[in-house]
N, C-alpha and C positions, 0 to 999 in steps of 0.2 A: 471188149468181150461182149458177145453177144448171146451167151446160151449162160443157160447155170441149171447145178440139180436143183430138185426140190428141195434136200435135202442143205444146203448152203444157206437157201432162205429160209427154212427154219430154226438155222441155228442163229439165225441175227434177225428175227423176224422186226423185233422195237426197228431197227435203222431203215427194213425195206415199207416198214408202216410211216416212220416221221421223214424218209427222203420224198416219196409218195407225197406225202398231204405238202410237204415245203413246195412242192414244186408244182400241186394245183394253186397254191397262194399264189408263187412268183407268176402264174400265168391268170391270175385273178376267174375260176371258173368254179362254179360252186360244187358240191359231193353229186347235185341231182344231174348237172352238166356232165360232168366227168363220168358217171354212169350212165348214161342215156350212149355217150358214145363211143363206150367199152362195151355197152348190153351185158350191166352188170347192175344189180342191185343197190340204191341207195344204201339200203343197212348193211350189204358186203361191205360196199367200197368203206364204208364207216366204219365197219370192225376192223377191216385191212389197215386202215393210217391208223388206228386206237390199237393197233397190236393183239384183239381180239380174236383175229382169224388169219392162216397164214393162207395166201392166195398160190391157186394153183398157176402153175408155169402159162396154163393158157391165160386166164386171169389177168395176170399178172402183164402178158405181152398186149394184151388185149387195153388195160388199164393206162401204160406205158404209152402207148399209140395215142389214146386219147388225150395224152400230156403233151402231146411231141417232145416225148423223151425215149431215147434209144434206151432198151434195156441195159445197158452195158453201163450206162451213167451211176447203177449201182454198185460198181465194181472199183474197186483200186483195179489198175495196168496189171499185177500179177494176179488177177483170179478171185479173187479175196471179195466179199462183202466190206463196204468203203464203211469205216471207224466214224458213227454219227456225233460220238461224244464231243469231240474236236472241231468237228464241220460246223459248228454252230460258228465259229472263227477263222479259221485254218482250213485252207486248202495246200495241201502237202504238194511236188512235183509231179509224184507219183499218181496222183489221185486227177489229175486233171480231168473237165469232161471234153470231151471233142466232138465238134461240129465239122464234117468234110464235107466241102462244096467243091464241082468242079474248078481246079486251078487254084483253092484257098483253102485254109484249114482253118478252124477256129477254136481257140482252146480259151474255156471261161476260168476265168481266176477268184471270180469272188465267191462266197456262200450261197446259197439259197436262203440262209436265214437271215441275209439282209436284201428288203426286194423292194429297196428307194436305191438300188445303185446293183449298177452290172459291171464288172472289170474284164477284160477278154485280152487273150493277144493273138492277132492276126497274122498267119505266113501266106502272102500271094504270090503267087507264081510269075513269072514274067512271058505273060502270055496274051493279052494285050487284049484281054476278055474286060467288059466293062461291067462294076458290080452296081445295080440298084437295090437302091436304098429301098428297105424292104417293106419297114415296121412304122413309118409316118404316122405322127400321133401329135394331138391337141398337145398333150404336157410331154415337160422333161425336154435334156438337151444330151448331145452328144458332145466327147471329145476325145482327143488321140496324141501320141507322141510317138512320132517317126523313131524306131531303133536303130533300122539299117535299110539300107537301099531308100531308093527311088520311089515317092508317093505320088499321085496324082489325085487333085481330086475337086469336085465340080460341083457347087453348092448356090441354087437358085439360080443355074446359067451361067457363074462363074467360077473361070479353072483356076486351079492352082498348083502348083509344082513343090512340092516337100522334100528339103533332106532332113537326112539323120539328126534329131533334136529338134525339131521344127514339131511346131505342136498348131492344133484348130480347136477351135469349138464353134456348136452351132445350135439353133435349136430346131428338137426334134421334129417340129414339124415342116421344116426346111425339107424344099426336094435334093436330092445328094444323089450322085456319084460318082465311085472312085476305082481304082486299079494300080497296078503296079506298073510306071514309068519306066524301070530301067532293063538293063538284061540279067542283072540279081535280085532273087527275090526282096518283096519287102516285108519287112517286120515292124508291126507298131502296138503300142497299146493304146486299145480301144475302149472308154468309158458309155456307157449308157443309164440314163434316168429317164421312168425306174427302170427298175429289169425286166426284158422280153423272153430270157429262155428260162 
């Protein structure tokens, strides 16, 4: 979901203020950062995650952008402002966020309010697109567990071919890339330390 009244964010203003600030932590950018690139006010943005002030639709998109976060990340899949009480732990089916890349989709499975660890699961297309590694960082490592189909995947120069149960780790600042090898898509889950999104 990409649109919402004003009116839905006011009625859950606490969750559209604490998913907000969780998720300028998970992207490590300070209240002055985050406003400078919404061209929004230090003390808005602060009233906005302190549940002080309910931000308008434009605001709010405007705030959203400078997260790289789709508006829609606020939403349970039916419309609904997503239940923060729970989020602190729980990520329900319903509630997933999603990342669409061409030929991949990317659904995060952990919290935001844990952001020494990122959980994802990944659907690639078999389409023979190769994906680089995007987020090369000093710390943290990555790792994954083939679900189904055909992984491919190429780490410092070297390839590797993954079935189903086949699992890697690496660390994060390894150069990597991977793709879907077979003619079914591939499903795996995907760990990252910390968390990038």
């Amino acid at each position: 979901m990409d649109t919402a009244t004003i009116e839905q964010i006011t009625q859950a203003a606490d969750g559209v203020g604490l998913r907000l600030r969780q998720r300028r932590k998970v992207r490590q950018l300070s209240l002055r950062e985050v406003a400078a690139k919404a061209n929004v006010s230090v003390a808005y943005l602060s009233q906005i995650e302190r549940n002080l002030s309910v931000p308008s639709m434009r605001s709010l998109t405007s705030i959203c952008a400078a997260l790289d976060m789709p508006l829609g990340w606020l939403f349970n899949r039916d419309g609904n402002l997503a239940v923060v009480d729970e989020e602190d732990f729980v990520v329900r089916a319903t509630s997933r966020r999603r990342l669409e890349f061409p030929h991949m989709t990317k659904e995060l499975l952990s919290t935001d309010g844990v952001r020494s660890l990122q959980l994802s699961r990944f659907v690639i297309e078999p389409s023979g697109e190769i994906h680089e590694g995007a987020f090369a960082r000093s710390d943290g490592a990555k790792a994954g567990l083939v679900v189904s189909g055909r992984f491919g995947l190429r780490i410092e120069g070297r390839e590797y071919l993954l079935a189903p149960d086949d699992s890697f780790s690496f660390p994060a600042s390894s150069p990597y890339q991977y793709w879907c090898a077979g003619d079914e898509p591939c499903v795996l889950l995907w760990a990252t330390t910390p968390a990038i999104y």
